[in-house]
C-alpha positions in Angstrom: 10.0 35.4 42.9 12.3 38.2 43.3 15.4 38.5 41.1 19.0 37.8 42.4 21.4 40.3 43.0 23.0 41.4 39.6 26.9 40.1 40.2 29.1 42.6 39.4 27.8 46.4 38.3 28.3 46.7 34.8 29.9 49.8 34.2 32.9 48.6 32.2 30.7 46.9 29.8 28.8 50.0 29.6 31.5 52.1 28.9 32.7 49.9 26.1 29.3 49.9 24.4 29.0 53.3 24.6 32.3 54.3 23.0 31.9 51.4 20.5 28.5 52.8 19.4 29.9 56.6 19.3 32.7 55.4 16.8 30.2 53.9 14.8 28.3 56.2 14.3 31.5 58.6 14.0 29.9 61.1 16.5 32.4 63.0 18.8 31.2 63.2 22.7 29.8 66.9 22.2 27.6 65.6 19.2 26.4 62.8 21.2 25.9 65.4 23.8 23.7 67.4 21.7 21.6 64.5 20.5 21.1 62.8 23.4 20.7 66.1 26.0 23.5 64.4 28.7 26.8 66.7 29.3 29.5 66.1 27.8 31.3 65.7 31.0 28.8 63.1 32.2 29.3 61.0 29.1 33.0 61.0 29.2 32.4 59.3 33.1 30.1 57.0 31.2 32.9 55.8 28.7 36.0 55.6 31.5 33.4 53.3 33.7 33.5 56.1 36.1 29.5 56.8 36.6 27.2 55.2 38.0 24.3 56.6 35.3 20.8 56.2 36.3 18.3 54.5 33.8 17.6 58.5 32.8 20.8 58.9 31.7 21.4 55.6 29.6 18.4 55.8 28.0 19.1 59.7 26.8 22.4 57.9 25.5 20.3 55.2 24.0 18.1 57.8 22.0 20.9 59.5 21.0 22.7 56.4 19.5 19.9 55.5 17.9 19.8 52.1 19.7 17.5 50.4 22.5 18.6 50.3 25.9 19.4 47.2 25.7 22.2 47.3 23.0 24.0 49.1 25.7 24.1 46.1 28.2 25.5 44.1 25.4 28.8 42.3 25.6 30.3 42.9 22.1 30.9 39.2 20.2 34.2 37.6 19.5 35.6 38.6 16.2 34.7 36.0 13.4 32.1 33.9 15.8 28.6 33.9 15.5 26.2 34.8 18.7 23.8 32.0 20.4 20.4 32.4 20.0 20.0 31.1 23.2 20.5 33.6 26.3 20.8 31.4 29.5 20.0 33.0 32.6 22.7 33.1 34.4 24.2 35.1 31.3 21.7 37.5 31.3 22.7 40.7 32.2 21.3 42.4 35.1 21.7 46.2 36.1 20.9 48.0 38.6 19.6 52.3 38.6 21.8 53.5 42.1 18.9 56.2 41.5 15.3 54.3 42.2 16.7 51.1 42.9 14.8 49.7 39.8 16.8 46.2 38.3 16.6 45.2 34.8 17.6 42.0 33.4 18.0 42.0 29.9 16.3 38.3 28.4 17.2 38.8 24.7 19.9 36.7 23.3 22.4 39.6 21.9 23.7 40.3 18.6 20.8 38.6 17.0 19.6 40.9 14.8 16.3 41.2 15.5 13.6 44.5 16.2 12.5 42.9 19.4 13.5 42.7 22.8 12.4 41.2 25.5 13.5 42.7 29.3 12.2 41.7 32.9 11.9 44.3 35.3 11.6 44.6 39.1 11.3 48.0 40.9 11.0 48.2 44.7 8.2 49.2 46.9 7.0 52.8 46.3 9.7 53.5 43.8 9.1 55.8 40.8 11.8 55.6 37.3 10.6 57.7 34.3 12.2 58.4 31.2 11.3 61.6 29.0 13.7 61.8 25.9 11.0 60.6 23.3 13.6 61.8 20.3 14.1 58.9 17.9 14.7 58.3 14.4 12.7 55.0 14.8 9.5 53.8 16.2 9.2 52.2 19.0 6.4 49.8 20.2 6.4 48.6 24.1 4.3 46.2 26.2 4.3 46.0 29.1 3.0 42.0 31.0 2.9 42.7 34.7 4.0 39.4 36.4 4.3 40.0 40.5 1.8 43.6 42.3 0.5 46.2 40.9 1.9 49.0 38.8 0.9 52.1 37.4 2.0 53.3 34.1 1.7 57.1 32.8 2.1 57.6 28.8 2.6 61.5 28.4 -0.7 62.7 30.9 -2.4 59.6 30.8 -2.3 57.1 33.9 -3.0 53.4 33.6 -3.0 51.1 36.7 -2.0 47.5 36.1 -3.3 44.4 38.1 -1.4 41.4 37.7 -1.5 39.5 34.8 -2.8 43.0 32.9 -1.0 43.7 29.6 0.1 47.5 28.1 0.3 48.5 24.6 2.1 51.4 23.9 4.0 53.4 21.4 7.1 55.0 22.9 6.7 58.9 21.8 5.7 60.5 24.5 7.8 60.5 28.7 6.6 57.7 30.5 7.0 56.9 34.3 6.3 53.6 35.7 5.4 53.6 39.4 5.2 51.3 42.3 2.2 52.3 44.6 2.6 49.3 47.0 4.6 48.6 49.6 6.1 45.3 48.2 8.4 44.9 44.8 6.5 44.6 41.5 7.6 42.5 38.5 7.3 42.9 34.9 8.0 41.5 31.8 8.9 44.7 29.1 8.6 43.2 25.2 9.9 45.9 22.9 9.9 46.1 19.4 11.5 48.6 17.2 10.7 49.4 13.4 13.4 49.8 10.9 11.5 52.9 9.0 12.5 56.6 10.3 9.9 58.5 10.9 
């Protein structure tokens, strides 16, 4: 069943995150620039909600933050109230890359305090998103449940082609590309768990 249109882009909630997690972490924008590999320019777009970044881009700023993607879709709590542990769907939020057309929806309750993550994924016929900053402080374990086509998967030079139903264990330390060989939408379900030991 293909996902709904995401309802508004969410660059303002991006933008927040982003400088939220900077402060932090007290990094200034060049730091973050030289751990994460993105131009300075292109991050201070990122924090005034004035770029579109592609999933390339966020996940460099991810790395570089020392977070998973998916703290940067995050709406930050109300001060003094606890999170649900329940994320409904229609609260779950969805983003789109303007580069491959791939659309994430992130499952997770937020704010939970937990390694793992849980993210559904569709990318559209033919459509190719890879992500090659592998620098982290943390290890980081992926799998990869292929609900809807037929996908293939490359970890560093190795290429794996995924039926539905098929399953991918991975460790994230090498560039990965995920690719859409068919001529319809694929959908997968992207469980990711991060340790809390630096490597």
């Amino acid at each position: 069943m293909p996902m709904p249109e995401a309802p508004e882009p969410l660059n303002a909630r991006i933008a927040a995150r982003v400088q939220a997690l900077r402060a932090e972490r007290g990094l200034s924008i060049q730091a973050l620039a030289d751990r994460s590999g993105v131009s300075r320019s292109m991050i201070s777009l990122v924090e005034r909600g004035e770029a579109s970044a592609t999933a390339v881009v966020l996940e460099r700023l991810a790395s570089g933050l020392d977070v998973m993607l998916s703290a940067l879709f995050e709406a930050a709590p109300p001060a003094a109230a606890a999170a649900s542990p329940i994320a409904r769907r229609d609260e779950q939020p969805q983003w789109r890359d303007p580069a491959s057309g791939y659309r994430r929806r992130a499952v997770s309750p937020p704010q939970q305090g937990q390694p793992l993550q849980i993210v559904e994924v569709q990318l559209p016929a033919q459509a190719v998103v890879g992500f090659d900053h592998v620098i982290r402080r943390h290890r980081v374990f992926q799998q990869v449940w292929l609900l809807e086509g037929e996908l293939e998967v490359t970890l560093g030079e190795i290429p794996h082609h995924l039926h539905e139903g098929d399953c991918l264990a991975m460790t994230l330390d090498q560039p990965v590309q995920f690719r859409n060989p068919t001529r319809r939408a694929v959908r997968y379900a992207v469980v990711i768990h991060e340790t809390s030991t630096a490597r």
